[in-house]
Structures are given as structure tokens and as C-alpha cells.
N, C-alpha and C positions, 0 to 999 in steps of 0.2 A: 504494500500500500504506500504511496506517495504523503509527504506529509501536507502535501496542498489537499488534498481529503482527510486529512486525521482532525482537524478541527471541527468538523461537524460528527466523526465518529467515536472520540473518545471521553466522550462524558454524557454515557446512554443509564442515569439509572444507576441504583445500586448493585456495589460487587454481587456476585452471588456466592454462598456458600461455600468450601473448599470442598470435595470430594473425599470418597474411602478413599485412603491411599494406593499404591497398586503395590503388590506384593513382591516386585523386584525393581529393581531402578530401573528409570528409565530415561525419558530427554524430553525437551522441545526444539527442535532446530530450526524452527525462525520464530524470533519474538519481537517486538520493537518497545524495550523497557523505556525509554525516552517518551513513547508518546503516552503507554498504560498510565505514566505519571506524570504528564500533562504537558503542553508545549513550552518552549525556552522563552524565557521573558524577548519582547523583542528588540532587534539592534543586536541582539548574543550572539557572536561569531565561536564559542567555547566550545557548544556543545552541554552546558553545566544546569541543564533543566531542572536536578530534583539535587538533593542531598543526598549523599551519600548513605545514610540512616534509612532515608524512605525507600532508596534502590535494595542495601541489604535484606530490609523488611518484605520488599516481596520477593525477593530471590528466597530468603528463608522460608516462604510461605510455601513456595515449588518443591525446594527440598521435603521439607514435611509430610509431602503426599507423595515421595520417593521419586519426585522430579529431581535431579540433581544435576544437571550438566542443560545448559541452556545454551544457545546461539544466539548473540545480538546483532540485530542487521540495522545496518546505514543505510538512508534513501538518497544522502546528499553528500556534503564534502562536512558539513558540521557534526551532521547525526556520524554518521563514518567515524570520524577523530573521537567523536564520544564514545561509540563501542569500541575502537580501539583501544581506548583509553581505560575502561570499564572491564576488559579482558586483562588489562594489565595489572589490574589490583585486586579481581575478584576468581579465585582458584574453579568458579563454578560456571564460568562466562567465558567464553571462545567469540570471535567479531568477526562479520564478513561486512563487506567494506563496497561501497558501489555509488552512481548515480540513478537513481528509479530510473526504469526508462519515461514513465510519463513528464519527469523531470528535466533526462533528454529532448524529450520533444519539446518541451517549452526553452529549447535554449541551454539547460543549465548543465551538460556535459561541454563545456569548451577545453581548451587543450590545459590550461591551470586546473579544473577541475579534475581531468583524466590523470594531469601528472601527480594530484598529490592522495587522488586514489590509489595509483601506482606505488608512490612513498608508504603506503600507510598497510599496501598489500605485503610489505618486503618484512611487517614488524613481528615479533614470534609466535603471538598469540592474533593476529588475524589468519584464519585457517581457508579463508572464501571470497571469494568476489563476488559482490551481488547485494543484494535482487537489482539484476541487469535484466534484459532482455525486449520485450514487444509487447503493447499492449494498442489494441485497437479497438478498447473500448472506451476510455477516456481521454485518449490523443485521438487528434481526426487528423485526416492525408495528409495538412501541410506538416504535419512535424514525425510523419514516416519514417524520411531518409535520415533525419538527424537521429532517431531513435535509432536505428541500426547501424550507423554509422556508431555512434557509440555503444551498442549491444556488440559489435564487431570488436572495440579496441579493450571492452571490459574481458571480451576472451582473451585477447593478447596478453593482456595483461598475467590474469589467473594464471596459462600457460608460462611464462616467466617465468611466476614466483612458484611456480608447481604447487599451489593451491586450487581447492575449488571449484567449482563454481557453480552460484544459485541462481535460478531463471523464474523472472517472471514471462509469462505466459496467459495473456488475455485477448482471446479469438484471433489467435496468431498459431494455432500449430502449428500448420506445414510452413510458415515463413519461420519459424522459429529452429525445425529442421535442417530448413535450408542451409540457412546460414550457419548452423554447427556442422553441416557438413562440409559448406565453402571454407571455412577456418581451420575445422578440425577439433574437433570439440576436448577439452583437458579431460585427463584420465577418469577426474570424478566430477562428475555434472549431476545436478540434482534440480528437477522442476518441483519448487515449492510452490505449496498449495496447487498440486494436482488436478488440472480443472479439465481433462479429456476425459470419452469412453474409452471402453474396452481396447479397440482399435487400434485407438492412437497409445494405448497406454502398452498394448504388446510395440507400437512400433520402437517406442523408447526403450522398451524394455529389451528388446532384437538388440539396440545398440549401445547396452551395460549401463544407460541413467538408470537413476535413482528417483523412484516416486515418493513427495513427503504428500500426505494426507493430513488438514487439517480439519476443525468441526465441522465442518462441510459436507463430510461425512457421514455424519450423524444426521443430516436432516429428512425429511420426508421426503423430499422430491430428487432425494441424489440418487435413485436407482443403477443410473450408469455408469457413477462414483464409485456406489458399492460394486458391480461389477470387472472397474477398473482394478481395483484393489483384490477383488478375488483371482483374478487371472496371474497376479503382480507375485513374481517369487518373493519369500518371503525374506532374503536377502537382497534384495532391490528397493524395499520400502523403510520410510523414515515419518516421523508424524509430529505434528506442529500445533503451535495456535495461531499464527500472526496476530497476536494479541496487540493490539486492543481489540481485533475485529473480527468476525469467522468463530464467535462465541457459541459451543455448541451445545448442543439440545443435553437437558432440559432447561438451558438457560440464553437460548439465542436471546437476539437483540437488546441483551445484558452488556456491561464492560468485562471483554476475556481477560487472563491470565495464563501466565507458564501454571499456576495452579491446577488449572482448568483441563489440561492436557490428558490427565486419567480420563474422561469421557469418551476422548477419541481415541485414546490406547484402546479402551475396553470395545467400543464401537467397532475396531480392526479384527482384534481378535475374533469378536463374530463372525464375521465377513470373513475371516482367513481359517477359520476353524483351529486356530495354533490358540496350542495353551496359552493362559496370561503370563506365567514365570517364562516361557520358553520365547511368545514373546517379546516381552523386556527385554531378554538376555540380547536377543537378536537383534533389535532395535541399538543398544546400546553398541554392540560390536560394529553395526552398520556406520552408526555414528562415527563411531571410533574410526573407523576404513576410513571415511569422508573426510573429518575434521580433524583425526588423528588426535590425539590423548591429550586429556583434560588436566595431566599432571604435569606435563610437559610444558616448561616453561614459556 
């Protein structure tokens, strides 16, 4: 999600609830703790939206439901230096670093932007690039070329630093294809918040990405979601909130959390018929593959 839409989506209503916890650890691999806790005062080129205290407190809140290893994603060059920065002091927080593409198209991938995404890609604990990619549903034609024009250089980049990389993907599949295939897509690609059928989700799967499934999942009318996911080895899947948003049932249209994440663990396991501990276990290891260890400096 771009933070030019976070302002009207992250103050929906009260938290809901924490959930059971799940019974072996597990993750979230895309969160945007910067917006869960509300936008940067403005004129703030820092990144320095909440305090330190209020970030710990809902990172502990994730842990407690056996969430412990979270992903924080940049949409910009601010939020980016913040999860950078947020990976670097919190043992439970890994950063992947990018321009949204809706971002791109309005301009804001220029070459000072992409360079200092690049900088920020090379630092120990940013493990990802991203959420890069295409989205045609909130960009319209004129800002196409500039979106993949930079969906194009966020690959390069990732490639470099041998991290990586997370895609956004909004009514762009087969362009979105495309171009990991004109590039050549880095060793680990992951389309977060997995928004194909079946179809598309074996095409990806044909060529070794990784599907994260967020609460989206869970809802009534994802049929072809939960299909994508049944077809999805279960070494190929990863699962998210993009919290603030994609809050899933029984508490859509709520503010999400990395808390929130059991819902949609438990929702996969349905769908996948894999035990919940075996699950986890897999989830975590997958993670592991993708963003490589959480102990690791």
C-alpha cells in the first residue's frame, strides 16, 4: 500500500482483540509499522513517526501470539530509512526497502531516490527490495512507463545486493511477468499479498516465486485465493498482514496488526490441509530461505 492511501486507511475503529496464539512461531512478512502507528508529523524527512516504546509495544504484542520475526516495508525513501533503521535496533524486525510503485508513477522514483534505495539495500539487516512493482489500479496510463521503469531498476538493484525481492502486483500479472522475465528475476522473488487464481499462481509457482497470502484470505468472496493457495507447494508460501490494511475476518474493516497474523496462518492451514505446528515450522524456514536469519546481524 502506498502511503498517499494510508491516510484514509489507518484509523478504521478500534484494535480488535489479539488472537489464540498459534502453537509454533511463526512471521509476518510485510507489515508497515510506521503507518499501524500513524503518519510522521509533517515537513519529517526522519522517518521518526512513533517512539520507540509504542513500536516495541506492538512488536511485543506479535510476539505474544508466537508472531516473532516481522518484515518492515518502505513505500518511499523516508519510510525505507525508517525500517532500515528499525531493523537495526530491533532483533525481531528485518527491512525491505523500495519506492511503491504507485509512488513511481507519480514521479517519486527519480535517480536520488533509486540511489539511496540502493544505499540502504547494501545495509545488513535490509534483506529485500520492495514492494516494487505494477499496479494499474491506482496509477492510470500516464504514469505506466515511469512505474516500470522503476519496477525495472528496483530489480537491479535487489540483484546487486543479492537480496530479495517483494512485488506489488495490482491487475498487472502478465506485465508483471514480463518484465521479471526481460530482467531476470533475483533468486528469491516473492509477490506479496497474492492477489491471482489458480492459474497464475501455478505460473509463478513453475518459476520458484514465492506466494505470501494475507487476510484476504480469509474472506468470503476469495474463492480463487483459497484455490491459489491450495495448489501452492507448501514450500513456496509465506503469509502476511500488510497491516494497517487487509484486516482479516472476523475482524475486516478493523485497524490490522502483525498480531492479527494467526487468522491467516490458521485460514492457510485449512486451505492447505498441513498441520498448524508443521505449518509454522515451514512458514518460518521459508522465511528464513527468503530473508535469511533473524539473528544475523
Amino acid at each position: 500500500m502506498s502511503r498517499s492511501a494510508s491516510s484514509r486507511a489507518n484509523r478504521r475503529g478500534e484494535p480488535p482483540p489479539s488472537p489464540e496464539p498459534l502453537p509454533s512461531p511463526a512471521l509476518d512478512s510485510h507489515t508497515h509499522l510506521d503507518i499501524v502507528l500513524g503518519e510522521r508529523p509533517a515537513g519529517d524527512e526522519h522517518g521518526e513517526w512513533a517512539s520507540d516504546d509504542d513500536v516495541d509495544a506492538e512488536i511485543a504484542a506479535a510476539v505474544a501470539v508466537n508472531v516473532p520475526r516481522l518484515v518492515q516495508v518502505g513505500v518511499d525513501v523516508p519510510s525505507s530509512r525508517w525500517s532500515a533503521q528499525l531493523a537495526a535496533r530491533h532483533p525481531n524486525v528485518l527491512a525491505a526497502v523500495a519506492v511503491h510503485p504507485n509512488e513511481a508513477g507519480s514521479g517519486g522514483a527519480d535517480e536520488a531516490a533509486l540511489a539511496e534505495i540502493d544505499r540502504l539495500a547494501a545495509l545488513p539487516r535490509v534483506r529485500a527490495v520492495g514492494e516494487t512493482g505494477l499496479d494499474r489500479f491506482r496509477t492510470g496510463p500516464e504514469g505506466w512507463a515511469a512505474q516500470e521503469a522503476s519496477f525495472r531498476a528496483h530489480i537491479r538493484i535487489a540483484k546487486r545486493h543479492g537480496i530479495a525481492l517483494v512485488i506489488h502486483d495490482r491487475d498487472a500479472h502478465e506485465e508483471i511477468l514480463r518484465v521479471l522475465e526481460d530482467e531476470g528475476a533475483p533468486e528469491q522473488t516473492v509477490f506479496h499479498c497474492f492477489s491471482g487464481d489458480a492459474v497464475f499462481a501455478k505460473a509463478c509457482v513453475e518459476r520458484g516465486y514465492v506466494l505470501s497470502f494475507a487476510g484476504t484470505l480469509t474472506f468470503g468472496n476469495a474463492g480463487s485465493l483459497r484455490e491459489a493457495a491450495a495448489i501452492t507447494p507448501v514450500d513456496q508460501l509465506l503469509v502476511e498482514t500488510d497491516s494497517p490494511f487487509l484486516t482479516p475476518m472476523p475482524h475486516r474493516g478493523r485497524p490490522n496488526s502483525s498480531r492479527l497474523v494467526p487468522h491467516t496462518v490458521r485460514a492457510l492451514a485449512d486451505v492447505t490441509g498441513v498441520e498448524l505446528d508443521q505449518l509454522c515450522a515451514t512458514l518460518t524456514a521459508t522465511a528464513e530461505r527468503i530473508f535469511g536469519s533473524w539473528e544475523d546481524s
